[in-house]
C-alpha positions in Angstrom: 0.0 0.0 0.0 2.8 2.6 0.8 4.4 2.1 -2.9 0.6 3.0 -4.1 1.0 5.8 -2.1 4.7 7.0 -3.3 3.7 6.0 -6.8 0.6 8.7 -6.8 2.9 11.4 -5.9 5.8 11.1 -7.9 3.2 11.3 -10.7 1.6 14.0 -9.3 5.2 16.2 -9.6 5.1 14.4 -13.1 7.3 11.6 -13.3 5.9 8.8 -15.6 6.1 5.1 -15.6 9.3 3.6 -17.6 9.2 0.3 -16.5 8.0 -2.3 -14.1 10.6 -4.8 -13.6 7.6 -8.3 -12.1 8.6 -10.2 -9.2 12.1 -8.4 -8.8 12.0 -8.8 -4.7 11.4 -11.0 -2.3 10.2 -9.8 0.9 8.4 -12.2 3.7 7.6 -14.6 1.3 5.8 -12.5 -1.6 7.1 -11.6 -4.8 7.1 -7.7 -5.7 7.7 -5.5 -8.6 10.2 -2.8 -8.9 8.4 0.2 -10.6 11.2 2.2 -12.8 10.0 6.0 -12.7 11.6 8.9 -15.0 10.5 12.6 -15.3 11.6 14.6 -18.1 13.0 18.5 -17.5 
């Protein structure tokens, strides 16, 4: 829930979505994705 949360307001300050790199890390068991985020100037 926090990386929901962190995701909403990079892209709120307008960084974009590059990349989503699926079941990257493996924390207490469960799978999770790394979100790559860019933002151009």
């Amino acid at each position: 829930m926090k990386m929901e949360r962190r995701k909403t307001k990079y892209e709120k300050v307008g960084f974009k979505i590059e990349g989503r790199l699926k079941n990257e890390n493996y924390i207490d068991g469960v799978f999770h994705d790394t979100i790559i985020m860019g933002r151009l100037l």
